[in-house]
N, C-alpha and C positions, 0 to 999 in steps of 0.2 A: 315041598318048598325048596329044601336044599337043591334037587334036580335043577330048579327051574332058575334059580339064583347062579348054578354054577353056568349055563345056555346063557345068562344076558351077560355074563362076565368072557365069556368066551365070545359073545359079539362085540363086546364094547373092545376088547381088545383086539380083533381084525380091522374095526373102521379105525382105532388109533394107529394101528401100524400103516392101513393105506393112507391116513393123514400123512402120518410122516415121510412114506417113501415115494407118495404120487408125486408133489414135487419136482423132486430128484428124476422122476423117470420122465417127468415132462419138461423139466428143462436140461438135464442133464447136462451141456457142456458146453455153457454158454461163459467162460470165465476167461478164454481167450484168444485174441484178433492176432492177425496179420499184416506186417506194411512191406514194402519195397520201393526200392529206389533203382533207376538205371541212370548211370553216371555215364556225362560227355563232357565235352570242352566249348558245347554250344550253351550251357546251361550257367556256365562262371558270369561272375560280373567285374568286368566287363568279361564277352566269349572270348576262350582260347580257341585257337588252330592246332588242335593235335589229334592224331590219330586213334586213342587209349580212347577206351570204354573201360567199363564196371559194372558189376551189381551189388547191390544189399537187400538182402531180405532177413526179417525181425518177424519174431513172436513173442509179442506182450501178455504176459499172464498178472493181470491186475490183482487176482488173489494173492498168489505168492512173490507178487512185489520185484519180478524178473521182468528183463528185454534179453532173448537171446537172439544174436547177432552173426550174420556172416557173412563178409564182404573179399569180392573175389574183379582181380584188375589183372587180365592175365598180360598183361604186355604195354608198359610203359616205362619212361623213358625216365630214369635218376627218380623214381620217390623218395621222398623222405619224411610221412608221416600223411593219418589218416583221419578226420574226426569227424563228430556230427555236432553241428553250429544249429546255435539258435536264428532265425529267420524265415520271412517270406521268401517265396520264390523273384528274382529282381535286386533283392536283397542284401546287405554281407551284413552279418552275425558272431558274437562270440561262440568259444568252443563251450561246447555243454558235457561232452562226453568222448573222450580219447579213442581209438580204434587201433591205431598202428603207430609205431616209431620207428621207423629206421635205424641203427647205429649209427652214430655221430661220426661223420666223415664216412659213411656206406650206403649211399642210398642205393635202392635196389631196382629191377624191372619186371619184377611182378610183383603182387598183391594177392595172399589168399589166406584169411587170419578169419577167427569167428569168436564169442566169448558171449558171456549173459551178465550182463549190469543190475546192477544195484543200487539202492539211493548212495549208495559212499561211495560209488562210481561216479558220481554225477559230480559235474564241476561248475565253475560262473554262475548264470543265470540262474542256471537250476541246482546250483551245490545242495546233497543230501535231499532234494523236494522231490520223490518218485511220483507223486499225485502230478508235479507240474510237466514232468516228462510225459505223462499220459495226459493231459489236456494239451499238449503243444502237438503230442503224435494225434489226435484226432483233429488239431484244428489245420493241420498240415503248415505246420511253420516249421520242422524242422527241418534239415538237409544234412545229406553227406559230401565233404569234400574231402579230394586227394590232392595232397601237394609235390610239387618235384621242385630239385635244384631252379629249373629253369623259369617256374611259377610257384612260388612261396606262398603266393595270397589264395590258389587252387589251382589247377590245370583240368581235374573234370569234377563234375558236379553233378548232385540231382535233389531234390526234393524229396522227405518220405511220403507213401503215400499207404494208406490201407489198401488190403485187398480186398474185394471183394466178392463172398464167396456166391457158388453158384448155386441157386434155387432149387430145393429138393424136389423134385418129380413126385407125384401123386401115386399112388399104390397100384402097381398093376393089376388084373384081376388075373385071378387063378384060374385052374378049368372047372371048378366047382362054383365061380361065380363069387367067391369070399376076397375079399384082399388079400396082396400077396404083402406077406408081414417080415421079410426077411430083409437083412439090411441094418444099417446102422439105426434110420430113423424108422423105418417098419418096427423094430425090437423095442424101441421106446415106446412108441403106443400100442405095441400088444402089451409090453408088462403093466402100463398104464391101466389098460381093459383088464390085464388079470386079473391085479392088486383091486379092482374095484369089484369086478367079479364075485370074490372071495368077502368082500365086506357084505354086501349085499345077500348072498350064499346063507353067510353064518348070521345076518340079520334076521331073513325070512324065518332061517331055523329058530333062532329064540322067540318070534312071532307065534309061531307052530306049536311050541312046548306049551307056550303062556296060555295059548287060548285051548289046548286039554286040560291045563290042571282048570280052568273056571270051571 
């Protein structure tokens, strides 16, 4: 009887651990998105005429309550400061979150500065509300503007936008004819298959004990 008591305790405890780790291996690393922005002077309101571009690209990790950031204007003309404004595209918006300053009386001709925000980062609209920054970056009202001497109100602009990633591929097959399980998302559903594998395994086994000792 002790044999047969210690087999279902040793099962109960494989399906508990594939409870708690299946999960994890099936969703694994869904906790954070991507946006970007490419900055012109067709995008200001009203458009500017100038020849500077930019980029910003972000990655928002909702868990850990970060937006890291890096925005890069290789060649323009007197900036002197950089932010992301609350607004629709069309729009003009207060500043919700600071990106760049120039020294006062130095504005410069390029742009290439990067940082990761936080709710005490956040300013106006959204002072300290990191939840409101992640519902404005998925309903896309937010945007980045660069300003110079010459246009204070922005000289180029863009809108953020998610990216969006590209569609995992289905499993190749092998020369044996099995799926090929190698890979970022191949590795998650084979440990998925092991982890149950192993429940399963040490299930039958205490099935097997119980019905010799009857």
């Amino acid at each position: 009887m002790k044999i047969l008591k210690k087999r279902w305790l040793g099962a109960g405890l494989a399906l508990a651990v594939t409870a708690a780790l299946l999960p994890a291996a099936v969703l694994g690393q869904a906790t954070t998105s991507r946006y970007e922005a490419r900055l012109s002077g067709a995008n200001e309101v009203p458009p500017v005429t100038t020849t500077a571009t930019g980029t910003f690209t972000a990655t928002l990790d909702e868990a850990a309550g970060t937006l890291t950031w890096t925005l890069s204007v290789p060649a323009i003309t007197n900036a002197t400061a950089a932010h992301i404004h609350a607004g629709a595209a069309g729009a003009n918006g207060g500043i919700v979150l600071p990106l760049f300053a120039a020294p006062t009386g130095s504005p410069v001709s390029s742009v290439n500065v990067s940082g990761t925000a936080r709710a005490a980062d956040l300013s106006g609209s959204l002072a300290g509300n990191f939840a409101g920054l992640v519902t404005a970056l998925k309903a896309g009202t937010l945007y980045v503007n660069v300003h110079t001497s010459a246009n204070g109100g922005g000289e180029i602009r863009a809108q953020v936008a998610g990216v969006v990633a590209a569609p995992v591929a289905a499993p190749a097959k092998t020369g044996n004819g099995g799926p090929d399980v190698s890979g970022e998302a191949g590795s998650g559903g084979f440990v998925a298959m092991s982890l149950m594998a192993v429940a399963v395994v040490a299930l039958g086994g205490a099935r097997i004990i119980s019905t010799r000792k009857r």
